[in-house]
C-alpha positions as CSV (number, residue, x, y, z in Angstrom):
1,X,-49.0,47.8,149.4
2,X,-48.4,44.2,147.9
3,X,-50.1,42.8,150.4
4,X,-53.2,44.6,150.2
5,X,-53.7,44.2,146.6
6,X,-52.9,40.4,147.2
7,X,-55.8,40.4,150.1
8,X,-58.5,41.2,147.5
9,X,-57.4,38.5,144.9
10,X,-58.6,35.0,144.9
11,X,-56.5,32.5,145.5
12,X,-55.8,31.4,141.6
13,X,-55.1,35.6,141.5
14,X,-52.6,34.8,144.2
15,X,-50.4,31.9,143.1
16,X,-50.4,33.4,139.4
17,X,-48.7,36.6,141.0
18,X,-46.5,34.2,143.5
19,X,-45.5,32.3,140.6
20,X,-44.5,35.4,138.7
21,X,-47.4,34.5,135.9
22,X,-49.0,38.0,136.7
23,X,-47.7,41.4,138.0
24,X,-49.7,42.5,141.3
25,X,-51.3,44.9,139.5
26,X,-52.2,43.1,136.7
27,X,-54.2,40.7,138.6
28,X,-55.9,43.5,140.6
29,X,-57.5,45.0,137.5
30,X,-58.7,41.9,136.0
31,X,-60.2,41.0,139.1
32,X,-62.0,44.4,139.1
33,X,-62.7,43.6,135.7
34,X,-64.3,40.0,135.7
35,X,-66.4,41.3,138.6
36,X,-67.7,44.1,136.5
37,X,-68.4,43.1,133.7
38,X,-69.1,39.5,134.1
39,X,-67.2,36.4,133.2
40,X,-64.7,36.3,136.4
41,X,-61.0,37.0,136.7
42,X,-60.0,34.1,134.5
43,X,-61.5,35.2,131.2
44,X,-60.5,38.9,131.9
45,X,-56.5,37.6,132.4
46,X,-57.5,35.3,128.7
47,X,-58.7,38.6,126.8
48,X,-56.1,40.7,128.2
49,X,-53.7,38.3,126.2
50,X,-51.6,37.1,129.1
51,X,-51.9,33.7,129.3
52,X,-54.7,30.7,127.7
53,X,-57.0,28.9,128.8
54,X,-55.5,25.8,128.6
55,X,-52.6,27.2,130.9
56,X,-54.8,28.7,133.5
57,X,-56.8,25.5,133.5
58,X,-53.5,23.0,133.8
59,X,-51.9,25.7,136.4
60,X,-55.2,25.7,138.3
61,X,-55.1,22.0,138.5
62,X,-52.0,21.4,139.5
63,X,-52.0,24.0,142.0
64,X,-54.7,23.4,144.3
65,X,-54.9,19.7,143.4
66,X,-58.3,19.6,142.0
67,X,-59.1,17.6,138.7
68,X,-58.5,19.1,135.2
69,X,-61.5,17.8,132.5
70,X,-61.7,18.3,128.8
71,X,-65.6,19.4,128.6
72,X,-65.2,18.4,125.0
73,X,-65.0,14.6,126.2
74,X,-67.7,14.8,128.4
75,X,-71.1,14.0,127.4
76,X,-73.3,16.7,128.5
77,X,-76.3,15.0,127.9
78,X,-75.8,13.3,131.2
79,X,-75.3,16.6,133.0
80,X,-77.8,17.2,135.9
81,X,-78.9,20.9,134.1
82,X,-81.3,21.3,137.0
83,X,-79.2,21.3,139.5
84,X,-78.1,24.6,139.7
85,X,-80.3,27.8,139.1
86,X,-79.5,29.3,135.6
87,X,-78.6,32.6,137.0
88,X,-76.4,31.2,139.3
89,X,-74.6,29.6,136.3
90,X,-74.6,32.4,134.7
91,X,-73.1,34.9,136.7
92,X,-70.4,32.5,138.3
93,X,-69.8,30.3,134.9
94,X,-70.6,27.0,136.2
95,X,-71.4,24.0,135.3
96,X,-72.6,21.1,137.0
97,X,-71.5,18.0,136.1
98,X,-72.7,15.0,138.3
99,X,-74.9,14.7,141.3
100,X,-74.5,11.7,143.4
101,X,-75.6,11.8,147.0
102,X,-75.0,14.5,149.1
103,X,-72.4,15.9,146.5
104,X,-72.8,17.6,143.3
105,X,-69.2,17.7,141.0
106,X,-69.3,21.3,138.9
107,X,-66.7,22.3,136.4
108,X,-65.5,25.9,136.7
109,X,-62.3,27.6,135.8
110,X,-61.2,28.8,139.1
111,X,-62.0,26.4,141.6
112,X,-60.8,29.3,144.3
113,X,-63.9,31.2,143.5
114,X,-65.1,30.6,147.2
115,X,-68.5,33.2,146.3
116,X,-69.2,30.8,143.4
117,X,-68.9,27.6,145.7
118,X,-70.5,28.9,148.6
119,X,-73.9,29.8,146.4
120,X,-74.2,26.3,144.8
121,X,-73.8,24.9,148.4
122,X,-76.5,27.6,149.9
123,X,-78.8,26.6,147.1
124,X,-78.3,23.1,146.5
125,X,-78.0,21.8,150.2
126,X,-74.9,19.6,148.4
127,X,-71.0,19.3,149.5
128,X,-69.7,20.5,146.3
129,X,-66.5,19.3,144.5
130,X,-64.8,21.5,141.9
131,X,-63.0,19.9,138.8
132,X,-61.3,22.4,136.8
133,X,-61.9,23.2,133.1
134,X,-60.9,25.4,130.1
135,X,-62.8,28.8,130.5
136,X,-62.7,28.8,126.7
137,X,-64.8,25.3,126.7
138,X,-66.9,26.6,129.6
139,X,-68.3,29.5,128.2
140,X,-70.2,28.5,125.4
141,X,-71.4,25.4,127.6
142,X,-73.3,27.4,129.9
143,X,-74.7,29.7,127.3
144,X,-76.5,26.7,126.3
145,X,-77.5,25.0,129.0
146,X,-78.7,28.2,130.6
147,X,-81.6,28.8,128.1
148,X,-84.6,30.5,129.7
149,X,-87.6,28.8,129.8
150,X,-89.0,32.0,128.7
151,X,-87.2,31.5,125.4
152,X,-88.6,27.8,124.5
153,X,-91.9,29.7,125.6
154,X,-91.9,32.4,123.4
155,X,-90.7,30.8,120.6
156,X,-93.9,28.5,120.9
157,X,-96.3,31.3,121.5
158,X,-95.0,33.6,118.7
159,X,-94.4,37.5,119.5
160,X,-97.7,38.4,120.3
161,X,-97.5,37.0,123.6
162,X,-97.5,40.7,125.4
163,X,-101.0,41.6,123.7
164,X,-103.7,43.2,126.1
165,X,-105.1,40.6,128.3
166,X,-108.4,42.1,127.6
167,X,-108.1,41.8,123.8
168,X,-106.7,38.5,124.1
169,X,-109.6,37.0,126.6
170,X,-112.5,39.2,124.8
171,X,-111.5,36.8,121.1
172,X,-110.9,33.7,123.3
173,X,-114.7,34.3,124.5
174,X,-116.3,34.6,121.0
175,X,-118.0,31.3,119.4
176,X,-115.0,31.0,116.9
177,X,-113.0,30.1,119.7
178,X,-115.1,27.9,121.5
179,X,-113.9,25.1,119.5
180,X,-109.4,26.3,120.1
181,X,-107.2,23.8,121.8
182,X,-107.3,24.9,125.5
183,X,-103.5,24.6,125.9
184,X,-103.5,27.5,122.7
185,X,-106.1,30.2,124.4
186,X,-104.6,33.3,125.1
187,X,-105.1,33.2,129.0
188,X,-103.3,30.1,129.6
189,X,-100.4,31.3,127.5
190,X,-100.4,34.3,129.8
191,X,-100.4,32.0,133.0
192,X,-97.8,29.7,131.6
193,X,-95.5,33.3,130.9
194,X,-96.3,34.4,134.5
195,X,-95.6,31.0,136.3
196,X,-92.5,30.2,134.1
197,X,-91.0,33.8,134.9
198,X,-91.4,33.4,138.5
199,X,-89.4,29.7,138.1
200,X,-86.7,32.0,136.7
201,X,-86.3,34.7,139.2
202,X,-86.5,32.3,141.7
203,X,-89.7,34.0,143.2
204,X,-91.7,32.7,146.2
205,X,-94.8,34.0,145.5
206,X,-96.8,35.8,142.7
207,X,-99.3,38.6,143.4
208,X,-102.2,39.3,141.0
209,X,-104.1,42.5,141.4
210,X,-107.6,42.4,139.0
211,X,-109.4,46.0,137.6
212,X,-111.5,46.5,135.5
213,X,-110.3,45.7,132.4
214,X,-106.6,44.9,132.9
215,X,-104.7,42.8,135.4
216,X,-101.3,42.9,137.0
217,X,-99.1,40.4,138.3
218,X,-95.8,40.6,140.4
């Protein structure tokens, strides 16, 4: 029995049982848990009270031999943000934290996370080399840096963005508007939304289907 429930933890899940820092069970249920709901084993074991992040982080470390960073030293200014898809960031917590190369440095809290590693390699094309962080210090990080694009856009383009097409294009035609900014009409507001979600999701293509008077895009 202990071994099964050992064969479905990650290695960080592993030595924190082997070193008596979780019980077996423990650890299986906040690995269930981060993959549920998000977040990843580490900052299920940190809400359930058991240990910090600070100790995870330092354990981690010291474990595996990878190196421990304070994100609160680091400038992240000089972070290569568009480096790693958003989602990607997202749903794995990472960061990335210098490109040079062929390699790409990202700061996650369990650098044993082999799903989480094997994506930013798949979709970066880079050798990638964890460095250990505070989950606490992490979280918030990506928050940020993970804005949508859709976001900034809407914010610029106000809440009637999702208007009728038709409405929209039928004012933009009228002599009043003749004289608008281009960048401001309606229709290339709508293009800009369309293009910028389909940067987001990663799409390969985008589909428009014309009628009458409405249009669909996918």
């Amino acid at each position: 029995m202990a071994a099964s429930l050992q064969s479905s933890l990650s290695g960080l899940a592993r030595a924190l049982v082997q070193q008596g820092r979780l019980k077996e069970a423990e650890a299986e249920t906040f690995a269930v848990q981060g993959a549920g709901a998000g977040g990843g084993f580490v900052s299920q074991v940190i809400a359930g009270g058991k240990l910090n992040a600070k100790d995870i982080a330092t354990f981690a470390a010291e474990t595996f031999g990878y190196p421990l960073l304070d994100l609160n030293a680091f400038d992240e200014t000089h972070f290569p943000k568009e480096a790693i898809d958003r989602k990607l960031m997202q749903n794995h917590m990472v960061v990335p934290l210098i490109k040079r190369g062929n390699r790409i440095a990202v700061a996650l809290s369990d650098p044993t996370n082999l799903r989480a590693l094997d994506e930013i390699r798949f979709q970066t094309g880079l050798a990638v080399d964890p460095v250990v962080v505070e989950a606490s210090k992490l979280a918030p990080l990506v928050q940020k840096l993970s804005e949508t694009a859709e976001t900034k856009l809407n914010e610029l383009a106000g809440d009637d963005l999702d208007l009728q097409l038709a409405e929209d294009t039928e004012e933009a035609s009228s002599a009043d508007a003749a004289t608008a900014d281009v960048d401001d009409a309606p229709v290339v507001r709508f293009i800009q939304k369309i293009l910028l979600d389909a940067i987001n999701e990663g799409s390969s293509d985008i589909h428009f289907e014309p009628y009458e008077k409405s249009l669909l895009s996918g």
